[in-house]
C-alpha positions as CSV (number, residue, x, y, z in Angstrom):
1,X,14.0,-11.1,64.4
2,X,16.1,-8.6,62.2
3,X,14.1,-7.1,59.1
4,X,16.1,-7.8,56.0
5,X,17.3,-5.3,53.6
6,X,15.3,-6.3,50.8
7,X,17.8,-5.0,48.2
8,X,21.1,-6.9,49.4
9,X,24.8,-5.8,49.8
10,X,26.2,-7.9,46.8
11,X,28.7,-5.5,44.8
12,X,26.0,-4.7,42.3
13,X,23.8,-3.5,44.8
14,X,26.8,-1.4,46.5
15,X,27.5,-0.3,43.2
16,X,23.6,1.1,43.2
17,X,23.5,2.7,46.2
18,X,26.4,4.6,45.9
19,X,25.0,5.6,42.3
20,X,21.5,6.8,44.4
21,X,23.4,8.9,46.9
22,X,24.9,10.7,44.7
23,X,21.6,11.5,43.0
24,X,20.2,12.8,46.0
25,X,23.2,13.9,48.2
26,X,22.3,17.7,47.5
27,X,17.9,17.5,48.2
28,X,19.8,15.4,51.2
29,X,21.7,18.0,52.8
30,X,19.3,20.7,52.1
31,X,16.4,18.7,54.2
32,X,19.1,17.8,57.5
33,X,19.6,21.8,57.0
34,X,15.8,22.6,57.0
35,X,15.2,19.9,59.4
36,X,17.5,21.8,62.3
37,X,20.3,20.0,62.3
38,X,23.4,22.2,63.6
39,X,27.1,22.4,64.6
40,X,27.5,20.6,68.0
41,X,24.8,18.4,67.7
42,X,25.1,14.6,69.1
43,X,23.4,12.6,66.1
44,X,22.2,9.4,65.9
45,X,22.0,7.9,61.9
46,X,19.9,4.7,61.3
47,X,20.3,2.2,59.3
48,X,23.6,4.2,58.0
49,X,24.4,1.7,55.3
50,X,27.4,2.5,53.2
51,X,27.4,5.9,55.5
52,X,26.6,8.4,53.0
53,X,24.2,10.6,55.4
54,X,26.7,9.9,58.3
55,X,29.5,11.8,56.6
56,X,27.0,14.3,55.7
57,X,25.6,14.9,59.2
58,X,29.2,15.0,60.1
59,X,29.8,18.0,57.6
60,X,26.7,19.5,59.5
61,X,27.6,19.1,63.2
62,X,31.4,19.5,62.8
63,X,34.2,19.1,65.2
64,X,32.0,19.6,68.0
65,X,29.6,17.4,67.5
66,X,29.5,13.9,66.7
67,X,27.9,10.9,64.7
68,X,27.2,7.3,65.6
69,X,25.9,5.3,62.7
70,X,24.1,1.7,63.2
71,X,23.1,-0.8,60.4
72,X,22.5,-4.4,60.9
73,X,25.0,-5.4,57.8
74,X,28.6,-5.7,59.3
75,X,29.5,-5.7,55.3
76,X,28.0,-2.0,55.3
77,X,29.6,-1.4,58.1
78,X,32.9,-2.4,57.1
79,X,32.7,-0.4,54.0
80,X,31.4,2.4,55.9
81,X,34.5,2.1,58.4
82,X,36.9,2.2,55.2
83,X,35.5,5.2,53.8
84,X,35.3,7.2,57.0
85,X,38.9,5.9,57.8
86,X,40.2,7.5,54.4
87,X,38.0,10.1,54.6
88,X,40.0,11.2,58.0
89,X,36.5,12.4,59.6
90,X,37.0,11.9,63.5
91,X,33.8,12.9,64.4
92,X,31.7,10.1,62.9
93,X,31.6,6.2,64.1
94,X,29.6,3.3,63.3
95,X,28.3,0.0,64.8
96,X,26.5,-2.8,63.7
97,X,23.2,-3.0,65.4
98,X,19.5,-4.2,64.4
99,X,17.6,-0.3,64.3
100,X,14.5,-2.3,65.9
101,X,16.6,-2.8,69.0
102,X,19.4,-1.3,69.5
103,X,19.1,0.6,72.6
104,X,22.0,2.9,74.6
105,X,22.4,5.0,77.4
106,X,23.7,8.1,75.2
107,X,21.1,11.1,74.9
108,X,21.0,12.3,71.1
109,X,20.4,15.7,69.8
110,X,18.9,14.1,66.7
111,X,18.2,11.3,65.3
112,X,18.1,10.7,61.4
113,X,16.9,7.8,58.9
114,X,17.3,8.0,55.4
115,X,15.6,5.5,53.7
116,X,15.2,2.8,56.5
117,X,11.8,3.6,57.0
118,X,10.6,2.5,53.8
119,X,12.3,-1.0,54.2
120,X,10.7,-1.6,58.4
121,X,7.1,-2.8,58.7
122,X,6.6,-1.3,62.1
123,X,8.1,2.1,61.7
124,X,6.0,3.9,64.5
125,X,7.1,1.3,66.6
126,X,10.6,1.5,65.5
127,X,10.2,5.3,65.8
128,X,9.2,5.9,69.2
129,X,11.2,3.2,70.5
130,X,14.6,5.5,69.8
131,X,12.6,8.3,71.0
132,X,13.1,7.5,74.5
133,X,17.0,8.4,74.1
134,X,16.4,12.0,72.2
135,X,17.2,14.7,74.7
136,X,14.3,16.9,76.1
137,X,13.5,19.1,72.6
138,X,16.0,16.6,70.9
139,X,14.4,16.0,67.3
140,X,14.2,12.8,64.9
141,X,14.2,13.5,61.2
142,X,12.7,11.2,58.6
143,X,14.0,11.6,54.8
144,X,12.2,8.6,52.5
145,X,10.9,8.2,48.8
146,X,8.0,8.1,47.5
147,X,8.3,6.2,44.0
148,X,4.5,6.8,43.2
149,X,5.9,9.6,42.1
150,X,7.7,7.5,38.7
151,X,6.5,9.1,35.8
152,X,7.8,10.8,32.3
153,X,5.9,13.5,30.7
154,X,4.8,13.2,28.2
155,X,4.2,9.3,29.6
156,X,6.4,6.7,28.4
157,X,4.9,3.0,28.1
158,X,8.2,1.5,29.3
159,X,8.8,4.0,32.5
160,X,5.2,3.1,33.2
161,X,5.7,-0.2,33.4
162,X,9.2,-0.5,35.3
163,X,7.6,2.0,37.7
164,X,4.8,-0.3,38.3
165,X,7.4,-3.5,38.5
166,X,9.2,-1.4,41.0
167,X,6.0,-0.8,43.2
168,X,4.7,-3.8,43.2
169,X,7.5,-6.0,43.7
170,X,8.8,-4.1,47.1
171,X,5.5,-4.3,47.9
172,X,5.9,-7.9,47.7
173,X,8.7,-8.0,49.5
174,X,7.0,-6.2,52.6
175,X,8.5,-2.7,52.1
176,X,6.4,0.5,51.5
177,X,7.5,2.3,48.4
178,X,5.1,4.7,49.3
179,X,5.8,5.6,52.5
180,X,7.6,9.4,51.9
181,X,3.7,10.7,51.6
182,X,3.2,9.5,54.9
183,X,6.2,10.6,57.1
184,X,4.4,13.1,58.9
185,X,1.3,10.8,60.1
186,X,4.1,8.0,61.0
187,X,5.9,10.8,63.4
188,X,3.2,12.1,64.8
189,X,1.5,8.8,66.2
190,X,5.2,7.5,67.4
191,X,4.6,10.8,69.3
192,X,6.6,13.5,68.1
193,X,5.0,17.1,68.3
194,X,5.4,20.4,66.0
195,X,5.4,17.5,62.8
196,X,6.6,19.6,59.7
197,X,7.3,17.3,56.5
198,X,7.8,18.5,52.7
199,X,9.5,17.3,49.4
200,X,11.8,17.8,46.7
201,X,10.9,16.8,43.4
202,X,13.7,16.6,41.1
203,X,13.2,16.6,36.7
204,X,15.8,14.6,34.6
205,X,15.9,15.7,31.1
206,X,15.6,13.8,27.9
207,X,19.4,13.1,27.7
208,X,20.2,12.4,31.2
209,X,21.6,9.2,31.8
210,X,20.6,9.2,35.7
211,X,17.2,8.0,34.6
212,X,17.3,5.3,32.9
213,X,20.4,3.9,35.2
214,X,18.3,4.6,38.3
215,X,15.0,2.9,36.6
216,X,17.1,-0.1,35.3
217,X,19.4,-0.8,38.6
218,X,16.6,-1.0,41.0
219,X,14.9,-3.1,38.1
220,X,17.8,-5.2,38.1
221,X,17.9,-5.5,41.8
222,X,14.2,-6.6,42.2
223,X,14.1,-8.7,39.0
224,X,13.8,-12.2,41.0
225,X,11.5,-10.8,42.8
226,X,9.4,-9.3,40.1
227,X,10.0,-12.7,38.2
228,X,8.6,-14.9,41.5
229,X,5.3,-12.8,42.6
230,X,4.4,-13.1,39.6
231,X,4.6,-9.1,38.5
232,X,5.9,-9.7,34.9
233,X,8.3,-12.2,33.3
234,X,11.8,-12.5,32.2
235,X,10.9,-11.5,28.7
236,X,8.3,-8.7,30.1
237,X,11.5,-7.3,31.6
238,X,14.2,-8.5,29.2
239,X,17.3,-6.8,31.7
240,X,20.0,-7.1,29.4
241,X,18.6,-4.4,27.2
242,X,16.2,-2.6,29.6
243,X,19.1,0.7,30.2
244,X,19.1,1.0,26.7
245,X,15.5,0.8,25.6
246,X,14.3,3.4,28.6
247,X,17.1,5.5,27.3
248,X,16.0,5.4,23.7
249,X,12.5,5.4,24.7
250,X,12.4,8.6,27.3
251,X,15.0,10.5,24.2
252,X,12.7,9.2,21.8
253,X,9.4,11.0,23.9
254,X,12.0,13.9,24.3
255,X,10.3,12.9,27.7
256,X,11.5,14.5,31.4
257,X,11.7,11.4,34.2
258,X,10.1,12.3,37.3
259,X,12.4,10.1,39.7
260,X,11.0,9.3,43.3
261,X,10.3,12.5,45.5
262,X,12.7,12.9,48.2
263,X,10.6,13.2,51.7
264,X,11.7,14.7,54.6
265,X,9.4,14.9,58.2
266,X,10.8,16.1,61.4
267,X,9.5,16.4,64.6
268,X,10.6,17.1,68.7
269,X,10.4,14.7,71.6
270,X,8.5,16.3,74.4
271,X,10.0,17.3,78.4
């Protein structure tokens, strides 16, 4: 059975996730840079979604290389299609496919996953399973959060809390929230060797409106499930005011947001 993408692909959501690749589109490039990925490379992306880190492996491989992107939503895919379509790139494709199975004759220079990890409950599994079509050397690169990394400083109450919501309710929901602190242990028991992993910590100030939108949209996203574990209650979370009371509340601190550390881990297949 398919995992489901805990989050959705109603228009809000879409809306969200383009919002969140934009806030890490530039820690995103420079980690497929530092991971080895190269002009002429043959690239695998999983779990491509709305095909932001397709288009950007395409930038990296260029002409004479070549993207295939896979995700189990054919609405992803279709708006992946569009974009790439308008976008005039020839060197990038996608498919709908479940990442737990898909299998293909193809060889890969690399593979990449940004963000899928985090949502699979078997990721060593899922790992080495697409290991078996990475050429001899061919590497697979991991990029994932870690949100235990939420925080203002000085702390604010309200952050706390949301951060905590966050946690706890994809918890709930049988992702890992967590799981960009433990990249390089997943890799290296799929089987991957020469492991290297690292992160990029980014620091929005006071006035930046990129925290409280990304604290309050994945809030918004997770509110039913928030409300149905049990985490906190409607009024706890009271949504139609929560953008504007973290953004009063962080300005108020004069507080910087620590948003969730961007992850990378990398390593090669052996032969």
């Amino acid at each position: 059975m398919a995992q489901q993408y805990v989050l959705g692909s109603d228009p809000d959501e879409i809306e969200r996730l383009d919002v969140q690749a934009e806030s890490i589109a530039a820690p995103t490039e420079l980690l497929l840079r530092a991971s080895g990925i190269e002009p002429g490379m043959t690239v695998l992306d999983l779990g491509t979604g709305l095909g932001h880190v397709a288009r950007a492996v395409g930038a990296l491989v260029g002409s004479e290389g070549e993207v295939l992107g896979i995700d189990q939503d054919p609405r992803m895919i279709e708006l992946a299609e569009q974009r790439r379509s308008e976008a005039g790139l020839d060197n990038v494709r996608f498919r709908q496919a479940d990442v737990r199975t898909f299998t293909t004759d193809r060889r890969f220079d690399a593979m990449v996953g940004r963000l899928i990890l985090f949502h699979l409950p078997d990721p060593v599994e899922v790992i080495r399973h697409h290991a078996g079509a990475l050429a001899p050397g061919g590497r697979f690169v991991a990029i994932d959060f870690d949100i235990g990394t939420v925080r203002c400083e000085p702390p604010v109450p309200l952050v706390t809390a949301a951060g905590e919501w966050i946690v706890e309710a994809f918890r709930a929901a049988g992702a890992d929230p967590v799981i960009g602190s433990r990249l390089g242990v997943i890799l290296q028991a799929a089987g991957l060797e020469g492991v290297t992993t690292f992160g990029i910590q980014s620091y929005l100030a006071p006035d930046d409106p990129a925290g409280p939108a990304l604290v309050s949209g994945v809030v918004r996203t997770l509110a039913p499930t928030i409300a149905s574990a049990g985490i906190a209650t409607e009024s706890d979370i009271e949504l139609t005011t929560l953008h504007d009371r973290l953004a009063y509340a962080i300005r108020a601190a004069d507080a910087v947001l620590l948003p969730p550390d961007v992850v990378v881990a990398w390593g090669t297949s052996g032969g």
